[in-house]
N, C-alpha and C positions, 0 to 999 in steps of 0.2 A: 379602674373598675375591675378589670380582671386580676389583681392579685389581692384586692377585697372578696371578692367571690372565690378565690383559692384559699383565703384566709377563713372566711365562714365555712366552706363546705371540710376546711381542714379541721373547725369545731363540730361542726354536726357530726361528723363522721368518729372522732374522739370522744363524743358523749354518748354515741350509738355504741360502743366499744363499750363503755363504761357500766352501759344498760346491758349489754350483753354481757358482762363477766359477773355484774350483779344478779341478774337469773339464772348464769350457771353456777353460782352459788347458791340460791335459792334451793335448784333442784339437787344440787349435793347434800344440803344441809336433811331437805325431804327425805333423801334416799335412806341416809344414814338412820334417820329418825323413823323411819318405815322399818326399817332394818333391827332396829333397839325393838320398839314394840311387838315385833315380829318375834323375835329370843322370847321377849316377857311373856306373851300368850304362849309358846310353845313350852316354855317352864311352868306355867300352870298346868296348863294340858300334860303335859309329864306327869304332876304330882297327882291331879286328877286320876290319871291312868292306875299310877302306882297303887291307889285306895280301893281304884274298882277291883285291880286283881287281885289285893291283899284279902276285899270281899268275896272276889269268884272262887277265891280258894279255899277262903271255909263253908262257905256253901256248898263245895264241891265234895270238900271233906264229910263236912256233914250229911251229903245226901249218900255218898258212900257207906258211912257208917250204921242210917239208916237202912241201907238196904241188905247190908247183912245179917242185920238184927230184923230182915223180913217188915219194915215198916216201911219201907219205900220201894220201888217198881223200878226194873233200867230203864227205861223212857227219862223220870227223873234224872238218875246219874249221866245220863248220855248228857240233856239239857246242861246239867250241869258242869259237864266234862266240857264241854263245846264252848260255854261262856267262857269257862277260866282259858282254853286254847287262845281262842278269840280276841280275850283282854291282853292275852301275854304277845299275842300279834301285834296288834295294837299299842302295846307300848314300845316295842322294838323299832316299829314303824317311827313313834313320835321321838323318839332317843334320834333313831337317824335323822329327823329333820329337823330337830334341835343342834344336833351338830352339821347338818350343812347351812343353817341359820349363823351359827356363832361364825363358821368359817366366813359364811358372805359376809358380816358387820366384819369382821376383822379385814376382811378386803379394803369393802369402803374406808375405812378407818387408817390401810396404809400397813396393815399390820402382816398380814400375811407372802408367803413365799412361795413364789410360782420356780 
């Protein structure tokens, strides 16, 4: 009886094993997968970025141009000066968290060098 109960608890214990290295698969598989979508959205939000400043900047142009030709007020140019800062902030910001995004997937991935 006792090396039947050594033999079953030596199966339970090797399919508990099995269950556990198939969820830490699971959650590696997640990670990585968080990790990918994470890049893709922060790549959009990049090129997002790049359009708005590409706009704050002729905006900005333009209201400048405006105001030397006396059709527009510095209040305007300031707003407009301040957006295109702003945006240009803003995409530096997302440039760097797109490269600490890529760095972390290439982590999980096995890829990178500490």
């Amino acid at each position: 009886l006792s090396k039947r109960s050594s033999s079953f608890s030596t199966k339970i214990a090797y399919e508990n094993a099995q269950l556990d290295l198939d969820q830490k698969k699971s959650r590696v598989y997640m990670e990585i997968m968080n990790a990918r979508m994470t890049v893709l959205a922060d790549q959009s939000i990049k090129t997002a970025t790049e359009k708005q400043l590409d706009a704050n900047k002729m905006v900005y142009e333009i209201e400048q141009e405006k105001y030397e030709l006396g059709a527009s007020n510095l209040l305007n140019v300031s707003i407009a000066q301040r957006d295109y800062i702003e945006t240009s902030l803003k995409l530096v910001k997302t440039e760097y968290k797109l490269m600490y995004d890529n760095y972390a997937l290439s982590y999980y991935l096995g890829n990178s060098r500490f």
